[in-house]
DRENPA-791326 format. One record per residue (C-alpha): residue in one letter; y, x, z. Coordinates in nm, 2 decimals, always signed. Example, Ala and Ser with C-alpha at 12.3 -4.5 7.8 and 13.67 -1.06 7.14 Angstrom:
A / -0.45 / +1.23 / +0.78
S / -0.11 / +1.37 / +0.71
//
This chain:
X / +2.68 / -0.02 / +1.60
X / +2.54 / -0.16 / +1.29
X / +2.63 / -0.50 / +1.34
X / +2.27 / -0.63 / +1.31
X / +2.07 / -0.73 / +1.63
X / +1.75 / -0.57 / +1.67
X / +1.54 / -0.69 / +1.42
X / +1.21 / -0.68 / +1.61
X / +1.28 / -0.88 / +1.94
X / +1.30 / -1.24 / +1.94
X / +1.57 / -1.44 / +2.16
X / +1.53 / -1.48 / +2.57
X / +1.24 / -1.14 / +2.52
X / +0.99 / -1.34 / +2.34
X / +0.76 / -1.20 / +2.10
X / +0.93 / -1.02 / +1.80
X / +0.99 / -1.29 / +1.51
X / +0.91 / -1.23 / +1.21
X / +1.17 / -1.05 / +0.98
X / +1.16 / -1.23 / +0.61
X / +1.41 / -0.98 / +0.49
X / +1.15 / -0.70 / +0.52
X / +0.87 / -0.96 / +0.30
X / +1.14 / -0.99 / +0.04
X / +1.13 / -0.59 / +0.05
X / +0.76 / -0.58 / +0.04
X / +0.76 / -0.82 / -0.28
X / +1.00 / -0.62 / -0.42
X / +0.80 / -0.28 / -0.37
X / +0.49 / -0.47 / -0.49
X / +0.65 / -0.60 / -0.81
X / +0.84 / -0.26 / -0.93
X / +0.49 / -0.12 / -0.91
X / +0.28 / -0.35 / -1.14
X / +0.63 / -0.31 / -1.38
X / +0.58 / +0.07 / -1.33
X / +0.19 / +0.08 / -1.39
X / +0.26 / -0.10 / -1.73
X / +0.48 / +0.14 / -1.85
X / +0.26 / +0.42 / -1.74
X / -0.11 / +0.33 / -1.88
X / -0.17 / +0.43 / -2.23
X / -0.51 / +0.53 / -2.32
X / -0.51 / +0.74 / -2.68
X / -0.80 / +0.68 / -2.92
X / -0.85 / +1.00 / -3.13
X / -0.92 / +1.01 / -3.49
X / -1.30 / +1.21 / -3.34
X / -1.36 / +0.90 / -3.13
X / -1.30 / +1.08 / -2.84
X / -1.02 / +0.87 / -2.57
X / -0.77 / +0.99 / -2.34
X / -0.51 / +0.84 / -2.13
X / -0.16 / +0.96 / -2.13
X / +0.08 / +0.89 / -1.89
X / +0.42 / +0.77 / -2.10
X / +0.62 / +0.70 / -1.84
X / +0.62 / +1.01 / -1.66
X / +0.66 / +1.23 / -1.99
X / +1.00 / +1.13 / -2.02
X / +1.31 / +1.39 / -1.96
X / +1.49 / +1.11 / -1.75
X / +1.18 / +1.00 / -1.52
X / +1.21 / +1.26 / -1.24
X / +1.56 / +1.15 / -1.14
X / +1.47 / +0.83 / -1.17
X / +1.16 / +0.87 / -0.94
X / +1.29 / +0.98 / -0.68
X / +1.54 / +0.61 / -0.63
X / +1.20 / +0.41 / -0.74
X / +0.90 / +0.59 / -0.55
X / +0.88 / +0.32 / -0.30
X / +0.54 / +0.36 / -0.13
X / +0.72 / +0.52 / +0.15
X / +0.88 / +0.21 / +0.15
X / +0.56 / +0.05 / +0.20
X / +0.43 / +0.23 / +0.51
X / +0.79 / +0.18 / +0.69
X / +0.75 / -0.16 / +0.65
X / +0.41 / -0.17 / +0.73
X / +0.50 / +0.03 / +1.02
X / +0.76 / -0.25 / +1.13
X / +0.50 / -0.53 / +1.11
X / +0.22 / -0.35 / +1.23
X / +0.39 / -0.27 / +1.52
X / +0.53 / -0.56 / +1.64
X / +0.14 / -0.75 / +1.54
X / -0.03 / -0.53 / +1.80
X / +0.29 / -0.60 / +2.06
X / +0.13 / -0.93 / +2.06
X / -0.19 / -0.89 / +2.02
X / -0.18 / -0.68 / +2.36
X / +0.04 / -0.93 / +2.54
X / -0.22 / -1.17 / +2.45
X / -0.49 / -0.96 / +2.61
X / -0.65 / -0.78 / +2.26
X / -0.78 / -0.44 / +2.25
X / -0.73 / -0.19 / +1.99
X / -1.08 / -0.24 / +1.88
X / -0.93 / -0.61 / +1.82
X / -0.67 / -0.48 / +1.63
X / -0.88 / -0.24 / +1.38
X / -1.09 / -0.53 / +1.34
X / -0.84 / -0.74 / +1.20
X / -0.72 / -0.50 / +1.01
X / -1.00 / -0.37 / +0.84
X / -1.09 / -0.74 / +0.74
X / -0.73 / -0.81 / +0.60
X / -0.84 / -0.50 / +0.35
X / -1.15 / -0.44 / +0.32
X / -1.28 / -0.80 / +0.25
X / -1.06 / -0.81 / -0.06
X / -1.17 / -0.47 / -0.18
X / -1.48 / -0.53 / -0.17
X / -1.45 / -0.83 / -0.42
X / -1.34 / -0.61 / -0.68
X / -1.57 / -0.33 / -0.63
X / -1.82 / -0.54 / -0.70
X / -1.66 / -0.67 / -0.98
X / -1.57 / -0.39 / -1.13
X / -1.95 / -0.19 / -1.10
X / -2.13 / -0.50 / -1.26
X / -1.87 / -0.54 / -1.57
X / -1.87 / -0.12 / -1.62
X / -2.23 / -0.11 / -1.58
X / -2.27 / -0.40 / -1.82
X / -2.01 / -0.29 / -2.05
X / -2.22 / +0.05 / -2.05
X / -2.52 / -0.12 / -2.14
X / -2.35 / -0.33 / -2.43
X / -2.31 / -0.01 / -2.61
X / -1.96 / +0.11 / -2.48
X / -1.94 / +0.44 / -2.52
X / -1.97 / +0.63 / -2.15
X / -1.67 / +0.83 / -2.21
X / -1.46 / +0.47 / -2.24
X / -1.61 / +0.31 / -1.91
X / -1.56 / +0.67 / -1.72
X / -1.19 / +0.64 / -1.82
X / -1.18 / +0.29 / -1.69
X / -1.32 / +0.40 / -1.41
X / -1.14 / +0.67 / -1.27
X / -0.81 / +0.44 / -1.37
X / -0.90 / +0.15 / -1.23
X / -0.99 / +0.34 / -0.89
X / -0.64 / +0.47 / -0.84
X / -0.53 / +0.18 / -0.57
X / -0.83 / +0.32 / -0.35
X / -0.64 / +0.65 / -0.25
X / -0.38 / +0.39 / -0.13
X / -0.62 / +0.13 / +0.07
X / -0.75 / +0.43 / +0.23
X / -0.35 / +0.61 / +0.34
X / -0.28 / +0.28 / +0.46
X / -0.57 / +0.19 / +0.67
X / -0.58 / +0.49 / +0.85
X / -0.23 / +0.47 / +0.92
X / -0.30 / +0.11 / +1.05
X / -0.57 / +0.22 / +1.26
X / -0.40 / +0.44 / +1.44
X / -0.14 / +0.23 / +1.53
X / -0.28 / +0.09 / +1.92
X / -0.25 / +0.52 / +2.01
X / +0.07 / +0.58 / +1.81
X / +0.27 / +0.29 / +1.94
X / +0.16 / +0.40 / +2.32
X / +0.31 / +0.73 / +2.20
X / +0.59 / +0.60 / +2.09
X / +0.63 / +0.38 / +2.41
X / +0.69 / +0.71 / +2.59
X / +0.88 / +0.88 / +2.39
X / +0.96 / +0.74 / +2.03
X / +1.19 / +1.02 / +1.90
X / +0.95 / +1.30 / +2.01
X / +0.64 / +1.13 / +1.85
X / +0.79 / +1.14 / +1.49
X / +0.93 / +1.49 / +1.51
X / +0.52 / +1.57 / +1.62
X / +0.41 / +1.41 / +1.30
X / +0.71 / +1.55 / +1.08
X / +0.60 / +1.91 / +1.21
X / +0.26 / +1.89 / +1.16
X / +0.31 / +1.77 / +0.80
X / +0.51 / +2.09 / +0.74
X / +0.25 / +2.26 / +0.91
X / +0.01 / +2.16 / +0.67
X / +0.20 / +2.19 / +0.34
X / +0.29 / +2.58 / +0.49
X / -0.11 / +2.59 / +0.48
X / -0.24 / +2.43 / +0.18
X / -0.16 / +2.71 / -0.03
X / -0.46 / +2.96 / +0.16
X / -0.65 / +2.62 / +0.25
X / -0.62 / +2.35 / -0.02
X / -0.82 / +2.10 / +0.10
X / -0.61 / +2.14 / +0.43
X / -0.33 / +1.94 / +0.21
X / -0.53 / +1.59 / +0.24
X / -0.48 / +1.58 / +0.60
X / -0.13 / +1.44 / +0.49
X / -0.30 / +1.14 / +0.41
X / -0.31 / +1.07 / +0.79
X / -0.03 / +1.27 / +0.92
X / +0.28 / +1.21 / +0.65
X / +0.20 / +0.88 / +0.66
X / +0.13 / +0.83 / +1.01
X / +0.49 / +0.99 / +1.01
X / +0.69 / +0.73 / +0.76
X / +0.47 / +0.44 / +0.93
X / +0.66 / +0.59 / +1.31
X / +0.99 / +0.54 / +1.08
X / +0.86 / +0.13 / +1.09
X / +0.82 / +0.21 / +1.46
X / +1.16 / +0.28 / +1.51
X / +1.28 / -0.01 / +1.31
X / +1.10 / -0.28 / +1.48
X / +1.26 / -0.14 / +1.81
X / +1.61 / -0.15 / +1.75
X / +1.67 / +0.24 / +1.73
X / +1.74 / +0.26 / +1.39
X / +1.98 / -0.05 / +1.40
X / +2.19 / +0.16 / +1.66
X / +2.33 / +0.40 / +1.43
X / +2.66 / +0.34 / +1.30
X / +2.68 / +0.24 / +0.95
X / +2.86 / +0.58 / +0.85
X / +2.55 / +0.74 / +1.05
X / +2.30 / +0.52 / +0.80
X / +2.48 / +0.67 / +0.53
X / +2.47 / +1.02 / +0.64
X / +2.12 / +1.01 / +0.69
X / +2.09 / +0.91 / +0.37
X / +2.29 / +1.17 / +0.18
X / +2.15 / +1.42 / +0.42
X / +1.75 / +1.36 / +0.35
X / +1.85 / +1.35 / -0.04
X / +2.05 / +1.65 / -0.04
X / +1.77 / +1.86 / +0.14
X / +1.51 / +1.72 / -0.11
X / +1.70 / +1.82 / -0.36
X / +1.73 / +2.17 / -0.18
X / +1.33 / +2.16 / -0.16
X / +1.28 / +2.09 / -0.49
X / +1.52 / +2.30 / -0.65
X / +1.39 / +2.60 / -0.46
X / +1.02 / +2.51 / -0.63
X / +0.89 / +2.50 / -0.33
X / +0.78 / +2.16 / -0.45
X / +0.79 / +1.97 / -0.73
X / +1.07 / +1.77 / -0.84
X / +0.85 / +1.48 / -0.99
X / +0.73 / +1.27 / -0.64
X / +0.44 / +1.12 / -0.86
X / +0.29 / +1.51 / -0.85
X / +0.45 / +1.48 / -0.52
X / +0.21 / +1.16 / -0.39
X / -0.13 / +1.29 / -0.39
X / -0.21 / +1.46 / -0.14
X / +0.11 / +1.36 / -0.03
X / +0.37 / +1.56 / +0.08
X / +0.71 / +1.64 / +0.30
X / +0.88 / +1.52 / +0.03
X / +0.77 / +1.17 / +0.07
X / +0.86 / +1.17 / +0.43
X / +1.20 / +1.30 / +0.34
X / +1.22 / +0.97 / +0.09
X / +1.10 / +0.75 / +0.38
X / +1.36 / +0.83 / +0.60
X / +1.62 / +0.78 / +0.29
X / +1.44 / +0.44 / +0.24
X / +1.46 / +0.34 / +0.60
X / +1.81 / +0.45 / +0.64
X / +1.87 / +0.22 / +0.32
X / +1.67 / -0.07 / +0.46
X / +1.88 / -0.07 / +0.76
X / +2.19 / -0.04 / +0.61
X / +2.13 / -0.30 / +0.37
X / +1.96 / -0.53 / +0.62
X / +2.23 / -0.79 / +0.65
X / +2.25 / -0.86 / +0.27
X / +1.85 / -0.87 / +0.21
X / +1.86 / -1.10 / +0.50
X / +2.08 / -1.35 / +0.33
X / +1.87 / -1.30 / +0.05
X / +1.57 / -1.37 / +0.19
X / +1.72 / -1.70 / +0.34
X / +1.78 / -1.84 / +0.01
X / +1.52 / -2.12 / -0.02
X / +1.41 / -2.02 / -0.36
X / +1.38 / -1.64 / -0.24
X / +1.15 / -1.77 / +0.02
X / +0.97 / -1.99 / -0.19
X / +0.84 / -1.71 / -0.38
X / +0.83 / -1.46 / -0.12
X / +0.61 / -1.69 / +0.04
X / +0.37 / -1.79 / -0.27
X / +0.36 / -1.45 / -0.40
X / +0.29 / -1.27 / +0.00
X / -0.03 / -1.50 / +0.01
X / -0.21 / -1.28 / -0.27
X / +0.00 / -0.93 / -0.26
X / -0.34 / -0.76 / -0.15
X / -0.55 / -0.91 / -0.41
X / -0.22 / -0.86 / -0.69
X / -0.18 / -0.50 / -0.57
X / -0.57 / -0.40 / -0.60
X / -0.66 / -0.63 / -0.92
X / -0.36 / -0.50 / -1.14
X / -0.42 / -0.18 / -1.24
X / -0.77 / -0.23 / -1.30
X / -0.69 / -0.58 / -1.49
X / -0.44 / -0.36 / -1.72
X / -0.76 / -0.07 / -1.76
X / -0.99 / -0.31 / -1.89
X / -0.72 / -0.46 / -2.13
X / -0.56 / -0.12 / -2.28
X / -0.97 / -0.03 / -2.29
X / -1.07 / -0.38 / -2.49
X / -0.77 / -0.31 / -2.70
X / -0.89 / -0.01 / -2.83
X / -1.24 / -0.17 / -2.95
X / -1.11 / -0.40 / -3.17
X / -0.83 / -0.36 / -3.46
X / -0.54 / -0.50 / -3.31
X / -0.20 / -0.29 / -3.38
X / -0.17 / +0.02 / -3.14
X / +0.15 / +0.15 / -3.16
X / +0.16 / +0.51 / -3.09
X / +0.27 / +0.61 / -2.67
X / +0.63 / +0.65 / -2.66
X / +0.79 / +0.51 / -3.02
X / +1.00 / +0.22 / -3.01
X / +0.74 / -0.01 / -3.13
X / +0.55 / +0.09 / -2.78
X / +0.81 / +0.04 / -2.59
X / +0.88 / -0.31 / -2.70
X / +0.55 / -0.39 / -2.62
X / +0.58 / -0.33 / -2.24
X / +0.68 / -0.63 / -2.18
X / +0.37 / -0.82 / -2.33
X / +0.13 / -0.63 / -2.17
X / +0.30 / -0.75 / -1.85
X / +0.23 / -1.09 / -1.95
X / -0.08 / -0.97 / -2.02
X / -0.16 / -0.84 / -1.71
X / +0.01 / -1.13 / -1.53
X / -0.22 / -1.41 / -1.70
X / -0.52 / -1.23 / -1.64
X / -0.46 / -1.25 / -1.29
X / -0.39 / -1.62 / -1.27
X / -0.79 / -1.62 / -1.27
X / -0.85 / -1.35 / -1.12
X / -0.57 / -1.51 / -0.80
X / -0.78 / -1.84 / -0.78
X / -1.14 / -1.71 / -0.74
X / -1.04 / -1.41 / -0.55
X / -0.72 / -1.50 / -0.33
X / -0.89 / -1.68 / -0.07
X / -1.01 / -1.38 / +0.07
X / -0.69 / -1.29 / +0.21
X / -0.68 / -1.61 / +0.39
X / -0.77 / -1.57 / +0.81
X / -1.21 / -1.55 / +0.80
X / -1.28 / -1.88 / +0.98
X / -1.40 / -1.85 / +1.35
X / -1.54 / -2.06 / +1.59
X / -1.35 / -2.15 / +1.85
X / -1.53 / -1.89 / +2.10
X / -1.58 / -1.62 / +1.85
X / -1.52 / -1.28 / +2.04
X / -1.43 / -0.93 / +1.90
X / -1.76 / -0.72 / +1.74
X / -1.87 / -0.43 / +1.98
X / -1.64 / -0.11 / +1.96
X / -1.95 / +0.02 / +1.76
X / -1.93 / -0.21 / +1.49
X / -1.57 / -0.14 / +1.43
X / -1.60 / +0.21 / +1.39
X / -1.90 / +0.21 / +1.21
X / -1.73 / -0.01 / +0.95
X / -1.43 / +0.24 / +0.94
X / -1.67 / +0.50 / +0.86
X / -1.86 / +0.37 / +0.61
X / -1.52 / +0.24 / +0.44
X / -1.38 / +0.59 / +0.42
X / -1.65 / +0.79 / +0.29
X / -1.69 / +0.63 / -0.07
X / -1.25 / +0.64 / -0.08
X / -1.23 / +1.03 / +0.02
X / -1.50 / +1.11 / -0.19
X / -1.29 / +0.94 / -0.47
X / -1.00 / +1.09 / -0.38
X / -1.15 / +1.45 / -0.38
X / -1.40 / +1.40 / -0.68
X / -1.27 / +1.10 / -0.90
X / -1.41 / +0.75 / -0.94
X / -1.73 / +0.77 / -1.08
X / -1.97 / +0.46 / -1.18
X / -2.22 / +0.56 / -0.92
X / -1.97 / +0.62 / -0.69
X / -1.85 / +0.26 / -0.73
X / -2.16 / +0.09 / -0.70
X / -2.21 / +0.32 / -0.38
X / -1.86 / +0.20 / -0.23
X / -1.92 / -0.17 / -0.34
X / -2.24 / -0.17 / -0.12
X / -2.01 / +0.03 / +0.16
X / -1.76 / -0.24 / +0.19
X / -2.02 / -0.52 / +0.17
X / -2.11 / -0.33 / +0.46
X / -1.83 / -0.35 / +0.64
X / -1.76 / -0.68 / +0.59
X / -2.10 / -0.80 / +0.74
X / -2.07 / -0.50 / +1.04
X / -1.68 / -0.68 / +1.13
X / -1.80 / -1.04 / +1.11
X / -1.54 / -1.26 / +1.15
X / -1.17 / -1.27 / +1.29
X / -1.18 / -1.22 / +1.71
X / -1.01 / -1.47 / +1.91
X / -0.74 / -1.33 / +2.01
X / -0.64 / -1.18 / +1.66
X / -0.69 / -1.55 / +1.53
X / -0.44 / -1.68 / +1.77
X / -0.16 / -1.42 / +1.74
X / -0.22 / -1.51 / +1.33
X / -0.19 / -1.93 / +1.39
X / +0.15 / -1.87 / +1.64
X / +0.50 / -1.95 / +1.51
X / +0.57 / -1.61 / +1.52
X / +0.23 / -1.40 / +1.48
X / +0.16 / -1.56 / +1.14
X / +0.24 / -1.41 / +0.81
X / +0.30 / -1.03 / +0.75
X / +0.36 / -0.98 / +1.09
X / +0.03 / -1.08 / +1.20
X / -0.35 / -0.95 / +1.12
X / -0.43 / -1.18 / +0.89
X / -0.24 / -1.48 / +0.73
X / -0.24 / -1.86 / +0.93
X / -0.20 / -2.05 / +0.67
X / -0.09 / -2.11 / +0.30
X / +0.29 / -2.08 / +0.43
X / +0.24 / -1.74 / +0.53
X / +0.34 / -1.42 / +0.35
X / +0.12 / -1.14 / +0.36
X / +0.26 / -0.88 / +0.22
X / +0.01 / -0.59 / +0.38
X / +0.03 / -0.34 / +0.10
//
């Protein structure tokens, strides 16, 4: 055995507790990938006027090694698997449907989203009516849009949790090696069918999200520490195999989107890892400093996660309309500058935190307030993925924006406010936090992303 008790079941069969060395993890994730984003974003202005981004990161000879140990959405979607799982446990002990459940969900999401969609059409279409050249705000727009492909993996995924964890009920083991297959399936495919390789959106991460499943029910923390490790040296040594083959590429960035089975073989490295390392994160995490900010910084990882990239756009953009010093991508002087724009970044969205942040708090209900008709739920999932997929094929553009913006305002009036049921497993001892729908309170993590 592991010599950890299963994570996801609380003592005497209650309700699963919630695991705090899993929101240390989520923090973690959320924080190496503002860092990374820094080092990445570098928009060029040529001597013709003309701008360009260039991503200097990811031109380096030692990133693809490096990559593949700090890639960590799969990462994300285990532990968003582990959480989700055990949210809609009690959600249906409590009497909630599934329709309950999406609802939640989708308002933990899109409500924030929609914030900054809105934002972000009225200051491009303003900037483009100041005089700001259209190339500059199409750059900024297309950059700025990159969380969406991410909100939109990870709310499917979510959705489909009430069917997947029935699945799983039956037969866990069998219900990921479905998944796993048909992801191969479809990367054997995409060559003839291309488009074919975006149902991976659904069905790899569906598939690292079952890895979560397994977690939160104890099977992973019955393998023997010397099995954790195999598993781990086994998934690494046949994506290495994979990728030194060609039969794809060795970089996981090219590897994300559409994503691949190379990110399902890092998720099952990740969630070996996570298990094996389980007992120290949990010690960790019980530090009351550790908890502190794992607690304060939880509360606002949605709005952090979807406000930071496009925060860093409009900076690197506003930098390059005025004559402050622009080292060129890649010397030393850049470099040395990373870690200014991260206290860049990181002031702008002190702001940015209290205006927007609230919106990840619980909507308030009445006391009464009942779950929206099964119609309204799914009519708010579809209007929420059409403007994403259509970014995610075509690119952000600033129609498109102003189209999703009024999408998600949508949304947000079709879901109305938090159902009963949903708003009681969020306020219990246990349902609050990341574990449940939405946050209770301001001592609550949240780490959803």
């Amino acid at each position: 055995m592991s010599g950890v008790n299963d994570p996801g079941t609380a003592p005497h069969g209650g309700p699963p507790e919630r695991d705090l060395a899993i929101d240390l993890v989520r923090v973690v994730c959320l924080a190496l990938v503002v860092v990374g984003h820094c080092m990445m974003v570098s928009p060029v202005l040529h001597p013709d006027g003309t701008v360009t981004t260039a991503n200097t990161l990811g031109d380096q000879p030692w990133f693809v090694p490096v990559i593949w140990i700090f890639m960590v959405m799969p990462l994300f979607f285990v532990t968003g698997g582990t959480t989700g799982l055990q949210s809609w446990q009690r959600l249906k002990a409590g009497g909630g449907t599934g329709f309950e459940f999406a609802q939640a969900r989708l308002l933990r999401l899109v409500r924030p989203a929609a914030a900054l969609l809105v934002v972000m059409f009225l200051g491009l279409w303003s900037a483009l009516l100041a005089g700001v050249d259209p190339q500059v705000v199409q750059l900024m727009a297309s950059g700025a849009g990159m969380p969406l492909w991410f909100l939109a993996a990870y709310l499917a995924a979510q959705l489909n949790i009430p069917l997947l964890a029935r699945f799983h009920g039956r037969a866990p083991w069998l219900t990921f090696t479905a998944l796993a297959a048909l992801v191969i399936a479809v990367d054997c495919l995409r060559g003839a069918l291309p488009l074919l390789a975006y149902a991976n959106l659904v069905f790899l991460w569906c598939a690292v999200q079952q890895l979560g499943f397994l977690m939160a029910d104890g099977h992973i923390a019955r393998l023997t520490r010397s099995g954790l490790v195999g598993i781990i040296v086994a998934a690494n040594l046949l994506l290495g195999v994979v990728t030194g083959l060609g039969l794809y590429s060795g970089n996981m960035l090219v590897n994300l989107n559409p994503p691949n089975l190379c990110l399902l073989l890092l998720g099952i490295s990740q969630a070996a890892a996570l298990e094996l390392f389980r007992p120290g994160l949990g010690w960790a995490s019980g530090l009351r400093w550790v908890r502190a900010m794992v607690m304060v910084t939880g509360r606002r990882s949605m709005t952090v996660y979807l406000w930071h990239l496009p925060l860093l756009v409009a900076m690197s953009g506003l930098l390059l309309l005025t004559d402050f010093p622009k080292p060129a991508a890649g010397t030393a002087e850049w470099w040395w500058a990373r870690p200014l724009v991260l206290l860049g970044v990181i002031i702008l969205l002190l702001p940015v935190l209290a205006v927007f942040g609230h919106l990840e708090e619980r909507p308030t209900a009445s006391l009464h307030t009942r779950g929206r008709p099964p119609a309204a739920v799914v009519t708010a999932a579809v209007v929420v993925f059409i403007p994403v997929a259509e970014a995610a094929f075509n690119g952000l553009t600033l129609g498109l924006l102003g189209g999703g913006a009024a999408c998600f305002a949508l949304a947000v009036l079709l879901l109305g406010r938090m159902p009963e049921r949903a708003a009681a497993d969020a306020q219990s001892g246990v349902g609050g936090g990341v574990g449940g729908p939405l946050p209770a309170g301001p001592s609550s993590a949240n780490v959803e992303t």
